[in-house]
Each structure stands twice: as C-alpha cells, then as structure tokens.
C-alpha positions, 0 to 999 in steps of 0.5 A: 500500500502507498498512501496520498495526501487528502487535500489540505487536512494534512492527511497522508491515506491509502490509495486504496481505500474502503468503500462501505456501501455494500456492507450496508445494503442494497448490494444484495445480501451481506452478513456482517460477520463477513463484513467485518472480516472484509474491513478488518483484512484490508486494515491490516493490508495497509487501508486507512480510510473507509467512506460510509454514509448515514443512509446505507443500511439506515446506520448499519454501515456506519455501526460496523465500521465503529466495531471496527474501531473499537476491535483496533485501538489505538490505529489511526483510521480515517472515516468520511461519513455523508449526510442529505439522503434521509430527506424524503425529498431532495430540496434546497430548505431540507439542508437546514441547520436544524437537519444537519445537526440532527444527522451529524448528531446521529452519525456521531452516535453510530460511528461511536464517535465525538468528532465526524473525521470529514463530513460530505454532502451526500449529492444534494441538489446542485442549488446548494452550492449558490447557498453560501450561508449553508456551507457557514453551518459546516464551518460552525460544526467545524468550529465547535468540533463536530467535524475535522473536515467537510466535503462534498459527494456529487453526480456531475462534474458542473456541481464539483466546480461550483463546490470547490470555489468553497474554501471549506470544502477539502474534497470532492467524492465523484464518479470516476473509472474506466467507463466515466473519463469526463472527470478527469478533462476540467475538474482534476486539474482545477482540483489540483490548483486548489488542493481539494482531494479526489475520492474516485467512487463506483470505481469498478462501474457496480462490477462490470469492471470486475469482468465477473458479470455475464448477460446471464447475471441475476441480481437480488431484488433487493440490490441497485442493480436490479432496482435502479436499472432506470433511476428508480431509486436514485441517479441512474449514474450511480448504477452500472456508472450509467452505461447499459449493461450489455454495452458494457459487458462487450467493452469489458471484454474488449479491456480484458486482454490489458489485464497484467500477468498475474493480475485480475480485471479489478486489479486492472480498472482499480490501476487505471484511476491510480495513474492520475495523481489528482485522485487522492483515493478509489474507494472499492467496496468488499463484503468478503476479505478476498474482495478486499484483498484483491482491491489492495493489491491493485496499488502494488501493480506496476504503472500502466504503460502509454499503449494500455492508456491509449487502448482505454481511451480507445474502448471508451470513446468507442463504446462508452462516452456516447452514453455517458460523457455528458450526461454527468 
C-alpha cells in the first residue's frame, strides 16, 4: 500500500481505500460477520480510510465500521461519513441547520464517535452550492468540533466546480473509472490548483469492471442493480456508472486482454484511476476479505504503460462516452 495526501487536512491515506456501501445494503445480501472480516483484512493490508454514509443500511454501515474501531485501538483510521439522503425529498430548505445537526448528531452516535473525521454532502441538489450561508453551518460544526473536515459527494462534474470555489470544502467524492473519463478533462486539474482531494467512487462501474458479470447475471431484488436499472431509486449514474449493461459487458471484454500477468480485471480498472495523481483515493467496496484483498493489491501493480492508456481511451470513446460523457 502507498498512501496520498487528502487535500489540505494534512492527511497522508491509502490509495486504496474502503468503500462501505455494500456492507450496508442494497448490494444484495451481506452478513456482517463477513463484513467485518472484509474491513478488518484490508486494515491490516495497509487501508486507512473507509467512506460510509448515514443512509446505507439506515446506520448499519456506519455501526460496523465503529466495531471496527473499537476491535483496533489505538490505529489511526480515517472515516468520511455523508449526510442529505434521509430527506424524503431532495430540496434546497431540507439542508437546514436544524437537519444537519440532527444527522451529524446521529452519525456521531453510530460511528461511536465525538468528532465526524470529514463530513460530505451526500449529492444534494446542485442549488446548494449558490447557498453560501449553508456551507457557514459546516464551518460552525467545524468550529465547535463536530467535524475535522467537510466535503462534498456529487453526480456531475458542473456541481464539483461550483463546490470547490468553497474554501471549506477539502474534497470532492465523484464518479470516476474506466467507463466515466469526463472527470478527469476540467475538474482534476482545477482540483489540483486548489488542493481539494479526489475520492474516485463506483470505481469498478457496480462490477462490470470486475469482468465477473455475464448477460446471464441475476441480481437480488433487493440490490441497485436490479432496482435502479432506470433511476428508480436514485441517479441512474450511480448504477452500472450509467452505461447499459450489455454495452458494457462487450467493452469489458474488449479491456480484458490489458489485464497484467498475474493480475485480475479489478486489479486492472482499480490501476487505471491510480495513474492520475489528482485522485487522492478509489474507494472499492468488499463484503468478503478476498474482495478486499484483491482491491489492495491493485496499488502494488506496476504503472500502466502509454499503449494500455491509449487502448482505454480507445474502448471508451468507442463504446462508452456516447452514453455517458455528458450526461454527468
């Protein structure tokens, strides 16, 4: 494991990190026995920042995580939680004073925790960027240290640039893989200028990126790839990085023959975003420690080389970007 400064917190984190989404829910089923296994794995291969939210599994994701800390005292582990998603419907007025506290209140409360390491917002409507006085309630909860750090989680590129004109703001959480290249054109290098770290989320694209899925794959129902094929539930973007499904098990096949002797396809996809030094850390998720094992020993990978880039690039602009490019 090799490890990038966050922004400007002063925080040196692992480059692969830890996505806890699945071990919250709507991944299909998980047993947080095996959970905790996965967390506790890539911990002692060198992880050191684990992303969670309020919403994934109503708590869950964030309580296992504090049973994670409590197992290790003593080990410094960074954790960024999120914050807006228990709205019932998203709206600018739903970002209150009263609202933010009572979901810091309640993260603090399942993290086990007196202080949130980096709060972020959790992909609100993007008029919450022209509210100057709502990033001020952030600043007051860092001031009265409720928070160390705060950021922000969004869908389109338009919605981080606007963020990061805010000097609170340390990071940007964003969709960024193989199949979403659109990131990496305006926003890393203005992130770059402004020391606001990159959290590349979705980084293997809901597991297409994996190369394990066929046409023939079947999903729970109570998994987002069976429920948010069309946006159901949430954005469509963050379900499959938005690219419809065969489309991206036919480039998946197409990228496969890159794959390093002796490495997998994620290892691959996960190498992939490492090469641009704007991305502080991806941020894969693992329900079991073999998932996390595989993740972490994507850092240890040799760069990628000029062809295998330019034969991404290639699959991308071919296959991909009509689909995605400018949606988000």
């Amino acid at each position: 494991m090799y490890y990038r400064e966050l922004g400007r917190t002063g925080w040196q984190v692992s480059a692969i990190s830890f996505g806890a989404w699945a071990i919250g829910g709507a991944w299909g089923s998980v047993d947080d026995a095996d959970s905790l296994a996965a967390l506790h794995r890539a911990i002692d291969l060198g992880v050191n920042f684990i992303d969670t939210a309020d919403v994934y599994g109503d708590g869950r994701s964030e309580r296992l995580v504090a049973q994670v800390l409590r197992d290790r005292p003593g080990q410094r582990i960074y954790v960024a939680t999120k914050a807006g998603r228990r709205l019932p419907a998203q709206t600018v007025e739903g970002y209150s004073r009263a609202n933010l506290t009572a979901w810091v209140d309640r993260s603090l409360k399942n993290l086990g925790a007196d202080t949130i390491d980096l709060l972020q917002l959790h992909c609100p409507p993007i008029e919450v960027y022209y509210r100057p006085d709502l990033f001020g309630i952030l600043d007051d909860f860092v001031a009265a240290g409720k928070l160390r750090h705060y950021g922000v989680s969004v869908e389109r590129i338009e919605e981080a640039l606007k963020a990061i004109e805010f000097p609170g703001v340390q990071t940007v959480q964003i969709i960024f893989n193989m199949f979403r290249h659109r990131p990496a054109e305006l926003l890393f290098p203005q992130a770059k200028a402004r020391r606001v770290g990159i959290l590349a989320r979705v980084p293997l694209a809901s597991g297409l990126l994996t190369g394990k899925l066929t046409a023939a794959s079947q999903f729970a129902a109570d998994d987002h790839r069976q429920f948010n094929r069309h946006g159901e539930a949430f954005d469509v973007g963050e379900t499959f990085s938005g690219v419809p499904f065969e489309v991206g098990l036919a480039a998946v096949e197409e990228l496969r023959k890159w794959v390093p002797a002796g490495a997998t396809m994620p290892q691959l996809a996960l190498r992939w975003i490492l090469m641009f030094d704007a991305v502080t850390c991806a941020i894969p998720g693992a329900k079991r420690p073999a998932q996390a094992e595989d993740n972490v020993t994507a850092a240890g990978l040799p760069a990628l080389g000029p062809e295998a880039m330019a034969a991404v690039k290639d699959v991308y602009d071919r296959m991909i970007k009509p689909h995605v490019h400018q949606r988000w």
